[in-house]
C-alpha positions in Angstrom: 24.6 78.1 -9.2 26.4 75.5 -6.8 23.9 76.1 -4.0 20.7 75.5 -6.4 22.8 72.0 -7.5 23.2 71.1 -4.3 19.7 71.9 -3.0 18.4 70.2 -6.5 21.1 67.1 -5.3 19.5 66.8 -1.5 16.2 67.0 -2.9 16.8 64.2 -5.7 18.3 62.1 -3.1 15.6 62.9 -0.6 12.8 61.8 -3.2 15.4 58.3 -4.0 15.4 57.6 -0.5 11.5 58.4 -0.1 11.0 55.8 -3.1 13.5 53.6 -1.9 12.0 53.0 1.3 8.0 53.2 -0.4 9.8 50.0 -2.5 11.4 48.2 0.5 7.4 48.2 2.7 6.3 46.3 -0.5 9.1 43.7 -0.5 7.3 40.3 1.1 9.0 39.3 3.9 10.9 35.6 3.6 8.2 33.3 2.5 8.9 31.8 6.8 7.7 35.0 8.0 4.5 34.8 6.3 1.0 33.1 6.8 1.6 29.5 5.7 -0.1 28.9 2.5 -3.0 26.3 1.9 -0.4 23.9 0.3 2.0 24.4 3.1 -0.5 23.7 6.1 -1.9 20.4 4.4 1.6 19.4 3.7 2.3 19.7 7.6 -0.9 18.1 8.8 -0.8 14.8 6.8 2.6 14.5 8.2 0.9 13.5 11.6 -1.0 11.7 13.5 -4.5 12.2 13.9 -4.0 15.0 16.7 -6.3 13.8 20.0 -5.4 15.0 23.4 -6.4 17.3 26.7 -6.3 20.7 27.5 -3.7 20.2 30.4 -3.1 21.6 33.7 -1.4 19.3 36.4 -3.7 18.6 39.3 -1.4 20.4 41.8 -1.8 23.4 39.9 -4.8 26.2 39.9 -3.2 27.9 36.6 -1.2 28.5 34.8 1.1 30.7 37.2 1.2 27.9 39.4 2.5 25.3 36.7 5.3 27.1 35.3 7.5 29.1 38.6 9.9 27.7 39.9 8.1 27.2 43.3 5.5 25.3 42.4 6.3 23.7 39.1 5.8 19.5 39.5 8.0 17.2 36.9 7.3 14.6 39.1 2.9 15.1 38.7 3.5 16.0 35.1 5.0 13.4 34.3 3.0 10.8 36.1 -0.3 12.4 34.3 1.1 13.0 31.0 1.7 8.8 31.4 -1.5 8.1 32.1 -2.3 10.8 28.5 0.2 8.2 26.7 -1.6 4.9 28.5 -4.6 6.1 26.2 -3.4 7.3 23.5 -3.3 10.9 23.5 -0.9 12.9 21.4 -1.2 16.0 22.7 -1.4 18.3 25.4 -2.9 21.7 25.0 -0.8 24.2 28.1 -1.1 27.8 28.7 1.6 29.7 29.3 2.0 33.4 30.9 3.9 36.6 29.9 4.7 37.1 33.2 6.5 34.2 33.8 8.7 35.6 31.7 8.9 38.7 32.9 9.8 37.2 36.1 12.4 34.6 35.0 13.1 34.4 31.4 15.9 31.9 31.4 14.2 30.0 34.3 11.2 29.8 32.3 12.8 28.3 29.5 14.8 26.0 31.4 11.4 24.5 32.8 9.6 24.6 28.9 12.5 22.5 28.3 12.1 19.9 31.4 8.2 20.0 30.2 9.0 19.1 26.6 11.5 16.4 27.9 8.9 14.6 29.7 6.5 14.9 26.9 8.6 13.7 24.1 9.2 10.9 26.9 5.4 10.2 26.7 5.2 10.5 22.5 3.1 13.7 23.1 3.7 17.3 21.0 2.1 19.7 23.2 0.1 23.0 22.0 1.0 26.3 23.7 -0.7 28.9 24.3 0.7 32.5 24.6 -2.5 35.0 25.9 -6.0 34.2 27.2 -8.8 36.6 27.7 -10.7 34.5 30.5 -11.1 34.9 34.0 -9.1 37.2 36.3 -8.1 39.9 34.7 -5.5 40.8 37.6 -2.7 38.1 37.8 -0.2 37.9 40.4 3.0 36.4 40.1 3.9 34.7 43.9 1.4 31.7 45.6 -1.9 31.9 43.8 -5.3 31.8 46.3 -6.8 28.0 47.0 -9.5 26.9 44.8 -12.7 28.8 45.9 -15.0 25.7 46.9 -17.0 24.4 44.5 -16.5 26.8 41.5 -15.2 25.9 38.3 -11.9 27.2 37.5 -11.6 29.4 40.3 -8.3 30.5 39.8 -7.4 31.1 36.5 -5.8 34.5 35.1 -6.0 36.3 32.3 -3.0 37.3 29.8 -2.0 39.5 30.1 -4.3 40.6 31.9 -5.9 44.0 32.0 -3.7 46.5 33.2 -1.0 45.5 31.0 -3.6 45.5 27.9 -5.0 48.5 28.4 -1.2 50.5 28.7 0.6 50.2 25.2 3.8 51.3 26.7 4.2 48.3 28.4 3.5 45.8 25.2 7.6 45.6 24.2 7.4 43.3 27.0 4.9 41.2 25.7 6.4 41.5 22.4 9.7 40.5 24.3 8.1 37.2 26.2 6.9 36.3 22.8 9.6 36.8 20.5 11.7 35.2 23.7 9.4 32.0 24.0 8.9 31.4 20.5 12.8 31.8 19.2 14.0 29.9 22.2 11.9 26.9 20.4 11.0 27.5 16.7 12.7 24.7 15.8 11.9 22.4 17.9 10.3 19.2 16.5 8.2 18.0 20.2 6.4 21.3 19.8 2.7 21.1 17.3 1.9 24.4 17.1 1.7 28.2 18.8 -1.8 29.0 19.6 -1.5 32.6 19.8 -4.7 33.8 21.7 -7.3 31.8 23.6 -10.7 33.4 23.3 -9.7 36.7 22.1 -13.4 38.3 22.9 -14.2 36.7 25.7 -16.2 39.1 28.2 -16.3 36.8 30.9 -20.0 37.9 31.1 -20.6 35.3 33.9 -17.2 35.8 35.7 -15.0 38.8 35.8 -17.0 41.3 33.1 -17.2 44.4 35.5 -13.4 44.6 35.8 -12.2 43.9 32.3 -11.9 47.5 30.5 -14.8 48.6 29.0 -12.7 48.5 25.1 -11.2 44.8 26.0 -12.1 43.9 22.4 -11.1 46.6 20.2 -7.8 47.1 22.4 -7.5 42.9 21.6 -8.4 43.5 18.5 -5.8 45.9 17.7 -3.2 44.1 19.6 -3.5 40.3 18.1 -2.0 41.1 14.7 0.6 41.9 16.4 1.1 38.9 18.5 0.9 37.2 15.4 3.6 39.2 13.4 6.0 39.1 16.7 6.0 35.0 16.5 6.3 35.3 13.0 9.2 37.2 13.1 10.8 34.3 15.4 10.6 32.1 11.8 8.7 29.1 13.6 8.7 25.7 12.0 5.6 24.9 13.8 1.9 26.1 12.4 0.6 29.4 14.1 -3.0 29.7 15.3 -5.8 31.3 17.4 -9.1 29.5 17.5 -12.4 31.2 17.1 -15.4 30.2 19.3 -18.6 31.7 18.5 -20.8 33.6 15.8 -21.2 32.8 12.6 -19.2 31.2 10.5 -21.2 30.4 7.2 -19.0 33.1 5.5 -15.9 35.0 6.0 -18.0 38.0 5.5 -20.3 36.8 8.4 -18.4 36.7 11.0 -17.2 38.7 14.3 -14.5 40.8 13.6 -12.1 38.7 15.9 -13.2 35.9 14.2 -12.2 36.9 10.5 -8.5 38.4 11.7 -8.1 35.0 13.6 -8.9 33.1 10.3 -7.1 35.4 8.4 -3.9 35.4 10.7 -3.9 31.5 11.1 -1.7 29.5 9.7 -4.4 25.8 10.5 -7.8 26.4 11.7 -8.4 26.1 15.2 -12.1 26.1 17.0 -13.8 25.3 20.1 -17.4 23.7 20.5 -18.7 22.5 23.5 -22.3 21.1 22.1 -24.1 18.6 20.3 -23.0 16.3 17.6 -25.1 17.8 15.1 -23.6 21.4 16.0 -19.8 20.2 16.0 -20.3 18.7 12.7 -22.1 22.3 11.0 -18.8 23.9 12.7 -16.3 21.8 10.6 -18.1 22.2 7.0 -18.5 26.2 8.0 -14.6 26.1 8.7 -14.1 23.7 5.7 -14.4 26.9 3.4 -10.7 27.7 4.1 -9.3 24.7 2.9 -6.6 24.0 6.0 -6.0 21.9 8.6 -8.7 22.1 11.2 -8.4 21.6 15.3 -10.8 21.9 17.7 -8.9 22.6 20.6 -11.7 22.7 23.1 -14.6 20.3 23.5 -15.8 17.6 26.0 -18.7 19.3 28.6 -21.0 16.2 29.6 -23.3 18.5 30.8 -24.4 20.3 27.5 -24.0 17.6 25.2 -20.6 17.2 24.4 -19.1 13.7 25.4 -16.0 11.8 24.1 -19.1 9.4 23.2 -20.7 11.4 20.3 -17.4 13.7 19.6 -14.7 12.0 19.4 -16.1 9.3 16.8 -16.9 11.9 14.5 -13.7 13.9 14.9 -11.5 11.0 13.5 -14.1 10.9 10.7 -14.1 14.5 9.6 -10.3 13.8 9.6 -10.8 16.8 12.9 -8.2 16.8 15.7 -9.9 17.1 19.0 -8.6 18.4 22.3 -10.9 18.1 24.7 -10.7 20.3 28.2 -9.2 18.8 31.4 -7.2 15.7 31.9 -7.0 15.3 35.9 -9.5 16.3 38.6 -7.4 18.3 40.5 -7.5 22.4 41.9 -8.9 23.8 38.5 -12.1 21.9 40.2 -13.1 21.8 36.4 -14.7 18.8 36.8 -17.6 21.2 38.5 -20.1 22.8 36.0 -19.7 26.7 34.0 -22.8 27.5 36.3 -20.9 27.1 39.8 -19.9 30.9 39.3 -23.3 31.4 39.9 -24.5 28.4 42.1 -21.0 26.5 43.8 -21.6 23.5 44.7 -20.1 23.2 48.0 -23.2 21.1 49.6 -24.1 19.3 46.6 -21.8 17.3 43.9 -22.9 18.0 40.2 -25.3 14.9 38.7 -22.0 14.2 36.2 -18.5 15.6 35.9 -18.6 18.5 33.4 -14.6 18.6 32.0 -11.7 15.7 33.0 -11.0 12.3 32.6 -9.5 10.9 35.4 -9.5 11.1 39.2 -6.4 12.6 40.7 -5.2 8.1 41.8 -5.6 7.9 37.4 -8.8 6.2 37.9 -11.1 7.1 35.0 -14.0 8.8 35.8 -16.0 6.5 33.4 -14.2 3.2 32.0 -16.1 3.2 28.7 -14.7 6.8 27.8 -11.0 6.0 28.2 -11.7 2.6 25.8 -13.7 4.9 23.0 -10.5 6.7 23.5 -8.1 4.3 23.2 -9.9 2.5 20.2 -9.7 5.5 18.3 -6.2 6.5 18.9 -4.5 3.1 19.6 -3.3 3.8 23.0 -2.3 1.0 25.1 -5.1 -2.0 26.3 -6.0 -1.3 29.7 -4.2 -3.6 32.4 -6.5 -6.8 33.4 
């Protein structure tokens, strides 16, 4: 009789803690830990200025590897540039970071964010970060990065994590380690706008790099960025998370790429990128208008297909839109030189007009009526006489 109560006693408690544990999944998380709620993201957003700025690399640098160690990382550029950001208004910086810059130097790394954020709150600009990218080279190298390849557009940018890391799961604690690392070290920290999460998730680099991605890039991407999302979130940040889509359809939810819908889903404000025509940026925000947040685009600007600060910008501020547009400074991300230099460089020949950037690497602008449209819609400073 004792043994059947105390088999009927393990089994009772067995089936409390079973339940127990079925009731504890269910709990929500603290209301921080979750996707921000409609009301929540309009709250932040019309607590700021009208968010206009660059995609930012520093001219000495060829990515993003380049930017952040310790051997090659440049206050004294950055901050320069950044000024000349300020002289025109801008707000905002868009930067890319790397997981294995933290893999290499964690406290180093955060030391330098730190110097970085310094010099931007010096120049009244809250930058954007960015935690993984999907384009270009998919093998990054920690050490001195290869000089720009002449005339080619971006030459030397680098994937993240890049693939060998993506396609091995064992070795994601360390990317959940870089990005519980980065985003704790600064979830509270007011010079920061938000975390965009993942750059161009399902990107195939069809024009770059596509032979030596792996063959499943997006469904091992796709099961990877709720993740990424859930790691930060876990950090408690006080600054909205994000990952912007970039193509397909976006009439409906329903309609869209699957990467698409988890990065709406998953997104705390709407983030997108458009590189064409007026007419087409404009059908972008009404599509994305359906969610009722905050929208970004976060890359734009490409003379050469129809996207100019001209047409864009304008209509941006109107659509109450933040707009980031790619490249500040000529410099060794040669971005300046058209998408179709992978295929054609121009080494002999200089493209008709500069595709990305806005100044020359002496802060000359490349054309004086872009930086006043600029400056006229942002209030930045009146150009010296």
């Amino acid at each position: 009789m004792k043994t059947n109560l105390r088999s009927m006693a393990r089994r009772y408690m067995r089936t409390f803690l079973i339940c127990a544990l079925s009731l504890l999944s269910c709990v929500p998380l603290n209301s921080q830990e979750l996707r921000w709620t409609d009301a929540q993201a309009n709250t932040w957003y019309v607590r700021q200025p009208w968010p206009a700025g660059a995609n930012f690399l520093p001219s000495t640098a060829i990515n993003q590897l380049e930017m952040w160690q310790s051997a090659t990382f440049d206050p004294t550029t950055i901050d320069r540039e950044l000024g000349w950001a300020e002289n025109i208004g801008m707000n905002t910086v868009r930067v890319f970071f790397h997981n294995l810059l933290w893999q290499q130097d964690p406290d180093g790394f955060k030391q330098r964010i730190n110097t970085f954020l310094t010099i931007a709150a010096r120049h009244h600009i809250r930058p954007v970060f960015v935690l993984f990218d999907s384009c270009w080279d998919p093998f990054p190298k920690l050490g001195p990065q290869h000089p720009p390849i002449p005339g080619v557009h971006n030459s030397g940018w680098v994937q993240a994590p890049g693939a060998k890391v993506l396609a091995d799961p064992s070795q994601y604690p360390q990317l959940e380690a870089y990005v519980k690392g980065v985003v704790g070290a600064f979830a509270s920290d007011p010079r920061i706008l938000a975390w965009d999460i993942w750059n161009e998730p399902d990107n195939d680099n069809e024009s770059s790099y596509a032979r030596e991605d792996p063959r499943n890039k997006n469904e091992l991407v796709l099961a990877l960025l709720p993740q990424v999302f859930a790691w930060a979130r876990a950090e408690r940040p006080t600054q909205p998370l994000t990952s912007g889509v970039w193509h397909g359809d976006w009439s409906l939810l329903e309609k869209m790429p699957p990467m698409a819908r988890l990065q709406i889903e998953q997104s705390d404000i709407i983030t997108f990128h458009n590189y064409s025509w007026p007419e087409d940026f404009e059908q972008s925000v009404k599509n994305l208008e359906q969610f009722h947040r905050p929208i970004l685009c976060t890359e734009y600007m490409a003379r050469g297909v129809g996207s100019t600060f001209d047409t864009i910008l304008p209509l941006a501020k109107k659509l109450h839109v933040g707009a980031i547009n790619w490249g500040l400074v000529a410099g060794k991300s040669q971005t300046y030189l058209p998408w179709d230099s992978w295929l054609h460089p121009y080494v002999l020949e200089k493209p008709p007009v500069w595709f990305h950037d806005v100044f020359y690497p002496d802060g000359a602008p490349y054309r004086e009526r872009e930086v006043e449209i600029i400056r006229d819609l942002t209030g930045g400073k009146p150009a010296p006489e």
